[in-house]
C-alpha positions as CSV (number, residue, x, y, z in Angstrom):
1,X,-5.6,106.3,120.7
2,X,-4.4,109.7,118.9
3,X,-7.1,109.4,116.5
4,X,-8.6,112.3,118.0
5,X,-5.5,114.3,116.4
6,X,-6.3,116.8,113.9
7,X,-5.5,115.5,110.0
8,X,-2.1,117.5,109.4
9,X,-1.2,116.6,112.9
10,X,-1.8,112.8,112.5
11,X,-0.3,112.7,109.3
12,X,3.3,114.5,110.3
13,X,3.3,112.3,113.5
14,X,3.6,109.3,111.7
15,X,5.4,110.8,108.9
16,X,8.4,111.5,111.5
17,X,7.5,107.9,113.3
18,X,8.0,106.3,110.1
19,X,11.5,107.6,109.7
20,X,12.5,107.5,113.3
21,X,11.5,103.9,113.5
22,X,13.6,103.3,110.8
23,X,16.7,105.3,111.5
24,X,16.3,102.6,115.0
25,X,16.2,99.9,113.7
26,X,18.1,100.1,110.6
27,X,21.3,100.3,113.2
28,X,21.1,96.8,115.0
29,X,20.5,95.9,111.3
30,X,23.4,97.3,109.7
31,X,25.6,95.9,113.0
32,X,24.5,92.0,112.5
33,X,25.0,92.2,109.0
34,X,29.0,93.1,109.0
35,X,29.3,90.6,111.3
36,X,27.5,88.6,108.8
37,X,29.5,89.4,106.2
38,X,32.9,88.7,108.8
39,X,31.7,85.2,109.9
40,X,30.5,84.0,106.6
41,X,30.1,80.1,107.9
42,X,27.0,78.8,107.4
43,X,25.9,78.1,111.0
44,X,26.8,81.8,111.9
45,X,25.0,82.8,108.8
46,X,22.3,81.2,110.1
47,X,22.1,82.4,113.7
48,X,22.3,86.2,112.0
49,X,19.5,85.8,109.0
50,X,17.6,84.7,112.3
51,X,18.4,87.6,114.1
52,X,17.8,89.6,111.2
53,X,14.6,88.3,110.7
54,X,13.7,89.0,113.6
55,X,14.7,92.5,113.6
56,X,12.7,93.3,110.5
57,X,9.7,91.6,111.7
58,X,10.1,94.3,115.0
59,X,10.3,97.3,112.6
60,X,6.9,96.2,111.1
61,X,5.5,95.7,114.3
62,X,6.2,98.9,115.3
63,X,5.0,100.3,112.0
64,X,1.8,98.3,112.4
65,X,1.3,99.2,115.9
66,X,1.9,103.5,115.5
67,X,-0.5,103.0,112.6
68,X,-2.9,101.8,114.8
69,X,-2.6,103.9,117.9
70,X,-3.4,107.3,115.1
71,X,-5.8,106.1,113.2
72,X,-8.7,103.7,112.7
73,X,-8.0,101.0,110.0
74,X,-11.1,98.7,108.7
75,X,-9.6,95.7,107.2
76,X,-12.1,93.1,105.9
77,X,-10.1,90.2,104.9
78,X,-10.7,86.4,103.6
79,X,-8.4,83.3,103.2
80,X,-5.4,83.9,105.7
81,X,-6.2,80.6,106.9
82,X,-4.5,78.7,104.5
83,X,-1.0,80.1,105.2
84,X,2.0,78.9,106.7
85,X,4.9,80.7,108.5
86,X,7.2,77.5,107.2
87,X,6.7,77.5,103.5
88,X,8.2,78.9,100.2
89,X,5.8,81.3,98.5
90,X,5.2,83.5,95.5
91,X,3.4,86.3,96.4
92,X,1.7,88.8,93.8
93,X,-1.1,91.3,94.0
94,X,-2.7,94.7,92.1
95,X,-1.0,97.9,92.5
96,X,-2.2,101.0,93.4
97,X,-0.5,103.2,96.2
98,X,2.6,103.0,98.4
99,X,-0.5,102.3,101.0
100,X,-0.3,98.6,99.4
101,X,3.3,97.7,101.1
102,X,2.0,98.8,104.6
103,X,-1.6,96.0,103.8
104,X,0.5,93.3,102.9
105,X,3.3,93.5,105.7
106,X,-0.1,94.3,107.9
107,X,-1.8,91.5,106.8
108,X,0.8,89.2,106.7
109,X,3.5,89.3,109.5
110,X,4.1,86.3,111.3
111,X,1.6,84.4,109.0
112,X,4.3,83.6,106.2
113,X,7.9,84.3,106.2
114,X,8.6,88.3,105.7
115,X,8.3,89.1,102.6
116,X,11.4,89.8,100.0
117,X,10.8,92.7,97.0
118,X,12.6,92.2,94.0
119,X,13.8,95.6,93.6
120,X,16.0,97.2,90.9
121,X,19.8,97.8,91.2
122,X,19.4,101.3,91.4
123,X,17.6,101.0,94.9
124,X,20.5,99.8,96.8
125,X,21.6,104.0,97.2
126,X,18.3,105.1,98.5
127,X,19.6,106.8,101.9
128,X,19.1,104.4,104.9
129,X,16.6,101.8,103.3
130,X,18.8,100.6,100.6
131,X,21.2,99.1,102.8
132,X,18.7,97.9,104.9
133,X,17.0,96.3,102.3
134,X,20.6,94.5,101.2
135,X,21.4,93.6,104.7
136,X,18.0,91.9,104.5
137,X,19.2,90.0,101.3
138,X,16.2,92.0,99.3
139,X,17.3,90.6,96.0
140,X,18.8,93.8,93.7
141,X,18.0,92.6,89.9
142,X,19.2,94.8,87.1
143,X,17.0,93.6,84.0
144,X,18.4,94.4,80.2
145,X,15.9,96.0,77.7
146,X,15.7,94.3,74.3
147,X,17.1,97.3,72.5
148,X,20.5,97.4,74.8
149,X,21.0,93.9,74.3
150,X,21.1,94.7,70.3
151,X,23.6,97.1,70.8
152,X,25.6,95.2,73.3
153,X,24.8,91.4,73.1
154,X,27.4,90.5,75.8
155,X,25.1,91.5,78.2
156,X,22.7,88.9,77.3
157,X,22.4,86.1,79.8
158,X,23.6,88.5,82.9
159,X,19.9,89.6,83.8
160,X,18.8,85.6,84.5
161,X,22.2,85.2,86.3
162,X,21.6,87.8,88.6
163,X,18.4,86.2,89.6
164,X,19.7,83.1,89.8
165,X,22.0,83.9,92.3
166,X,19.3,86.2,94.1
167,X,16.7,83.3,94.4
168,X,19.7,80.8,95.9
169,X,19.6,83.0,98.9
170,X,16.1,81.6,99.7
171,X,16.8,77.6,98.6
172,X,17.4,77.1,102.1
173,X,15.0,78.4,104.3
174,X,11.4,79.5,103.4
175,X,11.0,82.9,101.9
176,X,8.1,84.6,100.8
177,X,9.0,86.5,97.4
178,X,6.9,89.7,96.7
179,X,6.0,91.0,93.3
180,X,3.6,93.4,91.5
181,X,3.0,92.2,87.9
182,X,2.0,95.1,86.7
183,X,5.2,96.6,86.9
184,X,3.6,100.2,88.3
185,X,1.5,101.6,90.1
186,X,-2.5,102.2,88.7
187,X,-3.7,105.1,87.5
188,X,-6.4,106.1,84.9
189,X,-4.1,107.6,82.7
190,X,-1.9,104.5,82.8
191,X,-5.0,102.2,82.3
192,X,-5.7,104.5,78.9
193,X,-2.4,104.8,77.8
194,X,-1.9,100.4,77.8
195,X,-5.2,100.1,77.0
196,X,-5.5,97.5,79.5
197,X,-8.4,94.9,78.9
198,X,-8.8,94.6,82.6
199,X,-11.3,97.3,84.6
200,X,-9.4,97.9,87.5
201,X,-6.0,96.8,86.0
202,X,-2.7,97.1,84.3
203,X,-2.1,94.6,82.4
204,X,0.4,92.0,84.0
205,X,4.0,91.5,83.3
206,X,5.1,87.9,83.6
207,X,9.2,88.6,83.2
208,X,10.0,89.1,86.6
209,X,8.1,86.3,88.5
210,X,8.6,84.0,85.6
211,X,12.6,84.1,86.2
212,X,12.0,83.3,89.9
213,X,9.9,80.3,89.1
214,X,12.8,79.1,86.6
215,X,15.0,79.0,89.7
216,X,13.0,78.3,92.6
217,X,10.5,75.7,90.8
218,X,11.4,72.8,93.4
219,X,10.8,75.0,96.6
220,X,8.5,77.9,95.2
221,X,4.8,75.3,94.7
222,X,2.5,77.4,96.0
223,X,1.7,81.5,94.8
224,X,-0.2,83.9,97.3
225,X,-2.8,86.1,95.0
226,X,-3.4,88.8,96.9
227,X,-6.1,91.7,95.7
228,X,-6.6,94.7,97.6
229,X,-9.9,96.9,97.4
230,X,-10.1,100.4,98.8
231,X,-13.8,101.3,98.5
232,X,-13.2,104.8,99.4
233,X,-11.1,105.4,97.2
234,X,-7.1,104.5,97.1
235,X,-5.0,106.8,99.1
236,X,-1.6,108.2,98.8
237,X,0.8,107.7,102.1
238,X,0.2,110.9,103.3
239,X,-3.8,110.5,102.6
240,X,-3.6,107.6,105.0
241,X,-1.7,108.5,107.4
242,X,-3.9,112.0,107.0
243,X,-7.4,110.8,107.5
244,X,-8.9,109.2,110.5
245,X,-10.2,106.1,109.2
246,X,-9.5,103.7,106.3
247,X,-11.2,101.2,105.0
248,X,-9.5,98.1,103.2
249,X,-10.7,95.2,101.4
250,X,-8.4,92.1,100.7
251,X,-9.1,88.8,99.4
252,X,-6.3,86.1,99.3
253,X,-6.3,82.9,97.2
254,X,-3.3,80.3,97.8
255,X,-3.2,78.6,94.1
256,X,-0.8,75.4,93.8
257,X,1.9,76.5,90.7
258,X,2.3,73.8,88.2
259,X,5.1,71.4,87.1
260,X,4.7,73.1,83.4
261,X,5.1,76.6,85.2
262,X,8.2,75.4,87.4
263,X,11.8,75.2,86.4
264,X,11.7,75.6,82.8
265,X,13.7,77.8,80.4
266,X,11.5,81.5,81.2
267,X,13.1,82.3,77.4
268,X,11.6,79.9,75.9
269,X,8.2,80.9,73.6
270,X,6.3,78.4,74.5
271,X,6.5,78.7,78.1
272,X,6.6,82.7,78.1
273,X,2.9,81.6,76.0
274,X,1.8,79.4,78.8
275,X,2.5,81.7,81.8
276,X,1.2,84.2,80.2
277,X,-1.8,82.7,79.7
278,X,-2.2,81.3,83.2
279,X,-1.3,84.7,84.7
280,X,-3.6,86.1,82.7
281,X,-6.5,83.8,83.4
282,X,-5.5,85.5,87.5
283,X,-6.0,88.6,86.4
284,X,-9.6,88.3,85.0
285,X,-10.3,86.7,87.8
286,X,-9.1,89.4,90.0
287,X,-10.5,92.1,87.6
288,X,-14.1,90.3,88.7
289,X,-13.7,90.5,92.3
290,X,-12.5,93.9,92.7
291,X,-15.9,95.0,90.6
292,X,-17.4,92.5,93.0
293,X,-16.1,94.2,96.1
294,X,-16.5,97.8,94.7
295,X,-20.7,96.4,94.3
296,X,-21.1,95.1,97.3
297,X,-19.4,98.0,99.6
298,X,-21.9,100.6,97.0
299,X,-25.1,98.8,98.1
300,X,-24.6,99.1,101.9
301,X,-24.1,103.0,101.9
302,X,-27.7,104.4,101.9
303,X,-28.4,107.9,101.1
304,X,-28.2,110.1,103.5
């Protein structure tokens, strides 16, 4: 254990782990992938997504493991027993910190298959991660705002095209898509400016995972809703990786999706009206058990 580390020292050390580990392994990466893109039959596409999964579920591991050699990490979590490394998921949960992506690969490696970020376009030239993330068949989506599509209407259509061939990457072998509704990260001043119903929320944007159920509905039948609770406080990366111990809170519920929610037109009014409201209906939900949480972890601190 390096626990014992001062702060500053804890923090750069896995600062510099974090981008050494990925400078490592972002090589064998980039290697199978050209010879993925050179042998592009399906049995040899299979034998290197293998191999690429693999690899990425080593970079977590490693991630994971460094995390827990610095620092002492408290997670309390409920309902991983109802998941399976062999099925199609949807995945979704609150946002609050880039602390959130290092909790659910935590939580979930080797539980359910690794999860896949929609990410915009514009990722794909981050230095060293974007190609990662594209050898990894991350699925790159470049959406259309309703005022560029007045001014150029040809575009219209292109945005569910792209994610219609992103989600056939994953029709043929169980993936685990990731997505946070809420489109941003949680702050106060966020949560004043929507004026978001929700305590502890944004309010949820159902475009994104909406498209993916349009074109996944007859593999995608079950969606992960995560919610994750930092009593202390949430923490910024460095913060984590700063202070000695963390403590985490995460409660998962595996909900079956319905027929009406699967594989229907995600333009269509009265569908965009249903999901809504069913997304929605997950989010007061959530909003309850985060206030739940944050109750329950305030009555077991005594003064001191």
């Amino acid at each position: 254990m390096l626990a014992f580390l001062p702060g500053f020292l804890r923090g750069v050390s896995g600062a510099v782990f974090l981008v050494l580990n990925t400078l490592f392994w972002a090589v064998p990466i980039y290697i199978t992938a050209v010879f993925k893109l050179m042998l592009p039959f399906r049995a040899a596409r299979g034998l290197f997504d293998t191999i690429l999964n693999l690899l990425s579920y080593t970079w977590i591991y490693c991630i994971n493991g460094f995390i827990g050699l610095i620092k002492d990490v408290e997670y309390d979590v409920e309902g991983l027993e109802k998941l399976k490394p062999d099925e199609w998921y949807l995945v979704i949960s609150n946002h609050q910190t880039l602390v959130d992506i290092i909790v659910l690969q935590k939580i979930f490696h080797g539980r359910i298959p690794f999860l896949k970020y929609f990410l915009k376009k514009e990722l794909i030239w981050m230095p060293i991660l974007g190609l990662a993330w594209w050898a990894l068949d991350y699925p790159f989506m470049q959406r259309y705002s309703a005022e560029l599509l007045r001014k150029k209407p040809h575009l219209k259509g292109r945005d569910i095209e792209a994610t219609r061939k992103a989600c056939a990457k994953f029709k043929d072998k169980p993936a685990s898509i990731m997505n946070f509704v809420e489109g941003t990260r949680f702050t106060p001043a966020k949560h004043a400016a929507q004026k978001s119903p929700y305590k502890h929320l944004l309010k949820p944007r159902s475009g994104g995972i909406s498209y993916v159920l349009s074109m996944m509905g007859e593999n995608m039948r079950k969606v992960i809703d995560v919610t994750i609770v930092y009593p202390d406080g949430a923490q910024n990366a460095w913060e984590f990786l700063y202070n000695k111990k963390s403590r985490i809170i995460v409660r998962i519920d595996v909900l079956p999706i319905d027929s009406s929610l699967r594989g229907q037109d995600p333009d269509d009014p009265e569908y965009k009206k249903r999901f809504n409201s069913w997304l929605n209906d997950l989010w007061e939900k959530k909003d309850i058990i985060i206030t739940r949480e944050i109750k329950r972890m305030a009555s077991h601190i005594t003064p001191g």
